[in-house]
Each structure stands twice: as C-alpha cells, then as structure tokens.
C-alpha positions in Angstrom: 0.0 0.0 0.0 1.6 3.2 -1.4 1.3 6.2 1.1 1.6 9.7 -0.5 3.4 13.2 0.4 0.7 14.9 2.1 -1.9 11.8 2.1 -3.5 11.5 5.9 -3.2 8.2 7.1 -5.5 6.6 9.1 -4.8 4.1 12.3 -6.0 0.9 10.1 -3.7 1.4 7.5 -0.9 1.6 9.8 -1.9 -1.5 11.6 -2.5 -3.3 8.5 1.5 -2.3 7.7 2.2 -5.0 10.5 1.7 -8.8 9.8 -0.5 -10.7 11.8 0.6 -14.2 13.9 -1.9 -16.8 14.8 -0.4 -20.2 16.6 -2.2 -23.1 17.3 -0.6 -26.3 18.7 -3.1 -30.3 18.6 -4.6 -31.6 21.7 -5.4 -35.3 20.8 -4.3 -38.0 19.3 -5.9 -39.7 16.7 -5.8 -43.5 15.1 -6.3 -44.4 11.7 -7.9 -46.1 9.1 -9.5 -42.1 9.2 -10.1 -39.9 6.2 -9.4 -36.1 6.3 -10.2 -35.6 10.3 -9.5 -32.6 11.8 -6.3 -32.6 14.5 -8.2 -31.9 17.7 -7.1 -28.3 18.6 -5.2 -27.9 16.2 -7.4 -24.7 13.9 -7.4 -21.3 14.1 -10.3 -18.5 13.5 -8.9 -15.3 12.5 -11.1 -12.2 11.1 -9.5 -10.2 8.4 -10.4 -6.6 7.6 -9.9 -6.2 4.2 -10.3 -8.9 0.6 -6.7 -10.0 -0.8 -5.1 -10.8 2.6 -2.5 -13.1 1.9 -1.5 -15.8 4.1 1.6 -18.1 5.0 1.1 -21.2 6.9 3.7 -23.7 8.3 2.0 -26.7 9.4 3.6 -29.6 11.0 2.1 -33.2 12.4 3.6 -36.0 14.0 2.6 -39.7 12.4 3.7 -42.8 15.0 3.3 -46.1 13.9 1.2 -48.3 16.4 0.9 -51.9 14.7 2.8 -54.1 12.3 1.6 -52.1 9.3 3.2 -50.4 5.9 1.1 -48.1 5.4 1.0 -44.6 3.7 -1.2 -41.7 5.4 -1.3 -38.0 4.1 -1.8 -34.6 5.9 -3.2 -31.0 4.5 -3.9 -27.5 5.7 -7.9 -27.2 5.3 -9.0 -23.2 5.0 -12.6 -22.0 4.7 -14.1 -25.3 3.7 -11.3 -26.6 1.4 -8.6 -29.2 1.8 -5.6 -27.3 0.3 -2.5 -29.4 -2.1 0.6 -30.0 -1.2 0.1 -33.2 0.9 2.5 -33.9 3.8 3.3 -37.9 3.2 4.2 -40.6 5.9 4.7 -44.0 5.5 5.7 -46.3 8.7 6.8 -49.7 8.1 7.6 -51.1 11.4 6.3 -50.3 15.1 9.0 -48.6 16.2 8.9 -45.5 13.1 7.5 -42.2 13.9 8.1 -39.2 12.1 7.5 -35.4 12.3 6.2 -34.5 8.8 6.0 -30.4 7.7 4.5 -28.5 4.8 4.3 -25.3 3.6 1.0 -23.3 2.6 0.8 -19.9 0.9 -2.5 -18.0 -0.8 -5.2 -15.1 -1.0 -8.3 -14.9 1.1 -10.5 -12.9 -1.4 -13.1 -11.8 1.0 -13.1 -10.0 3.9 -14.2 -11.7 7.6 -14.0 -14.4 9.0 -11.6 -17.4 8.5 -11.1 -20.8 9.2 -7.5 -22.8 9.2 -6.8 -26.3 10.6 -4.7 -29.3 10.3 -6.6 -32.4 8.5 -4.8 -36.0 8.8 -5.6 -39.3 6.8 -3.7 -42.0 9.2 -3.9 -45.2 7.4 -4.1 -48.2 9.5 -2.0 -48.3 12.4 -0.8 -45.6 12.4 -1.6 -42.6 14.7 -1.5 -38.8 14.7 -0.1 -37.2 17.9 -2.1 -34.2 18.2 -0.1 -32.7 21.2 2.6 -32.5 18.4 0.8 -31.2 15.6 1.2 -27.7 15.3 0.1 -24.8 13.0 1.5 -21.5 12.4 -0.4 -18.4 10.1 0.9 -15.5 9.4 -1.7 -13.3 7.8 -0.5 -10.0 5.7 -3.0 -7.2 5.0 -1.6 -4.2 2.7 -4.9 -2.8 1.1 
C-alpha cells in the first residue's frame, strides 16, 4: 500500500503495515484407518479486515506407527471449507517409526471476515497422529 506526500493516514492502514501471527498447537491423538479428520485443537479462527489478505502457513504433524503395518497416510492444511495441495506424506513400516512431517502453505483470502485454518490427517491403519505434536502457524498479511 503506497502512502503519498501529504496523504493522511488513518490508524487501520498503519496497523494493516504490521503482519498478523496466529499459533495453534493439537490436543489429541488420533488412530487411523481415518479420512481427512481434523487434528483436535489444532485450527485457528482469525477475522481479516480487508479482501486480498494473503496468508503463510507452516504446518507440521507428528505420524507414529502403532501396529505391524506399511502403510501410507497424508496430511493438508484445510482453509474455509477446502482441503488445500501439497500433501504432507508418511509411511511407517515397522512399530517402532514415527516421524514429524511439515509443509508449507501460501494464498489469498479474497473476502473480507471471517476465516477458518486447521490441520486435517488421513492415518492409514495403524498408524496414529499425535495431536499434542501437531502444530500450526499463520501468518496473515493485510496491505490494502
């Protein structure tokens, strides 16, 4: 946002200047087979006060492997309804592998208002999500 010689500036553009942080860390753990479940805790409401906010998200979750099972579960940032690509991938082949798994998220939110971000999981069978270790981090930039 361009300020001008002379322009008068008003106390919400200033504190739009700043980026906002939102931090929001799981609560409870949860076992797969399981398709797209929210991470307990783990979500974050935030109101924005202009359209075109952008937004940077750093999501992490933490995938343990509870049976004798190979298999292959996925995680994703969900925002305002949508499950959002790239997928954070874990696969666990024995009972003792347990991984911290991270992605990145970056975007637009094109309205105004209210907004909804949280961690999704799809644990594959034996394997479990450890909420308490599940964290998610927005930072939310406002220049109009």
């Amino acid at each position: 946002m361009p300020i001008l010689a002379g322009q008068i500036v008003t106390a919400g553009q200033l504190n739009r200047l700043k980026p906002t942080v939102y931090f929001a860390v799981g609560s409870a753990a949860h076992t797969g087979p399981a398709t797209n479940i929210d991470i307990t805790g783990a979500a974050i409401n935030l109101v924005t006060e202009v359209p075109g906010a952008t937004y940077e998200a750093e999501c992490v979750w933490d995938a343990d492997t509870i049976g004798t099972g190979a298999a292959t579960g996925t995680a994703r940032l969900h925002v305002d309804g949508a499950n959002l690509s790239p997928l954070a991938v874990f696969s666990d082949a024995v009972t003792s592998d347990r991984g911290t798994f991270s992605q990145n998220y970056s975007g637009t939110l094109p309205a105004a208002g209210a907004h909804l971000f949280k961690l999704v999981a799809s644990p594959g069978t034996d394997q479990r999500i450890q909420g308490v270790n599940c964290s998610i981090k927005v930072t939310i930039h406002e220049v109009v």
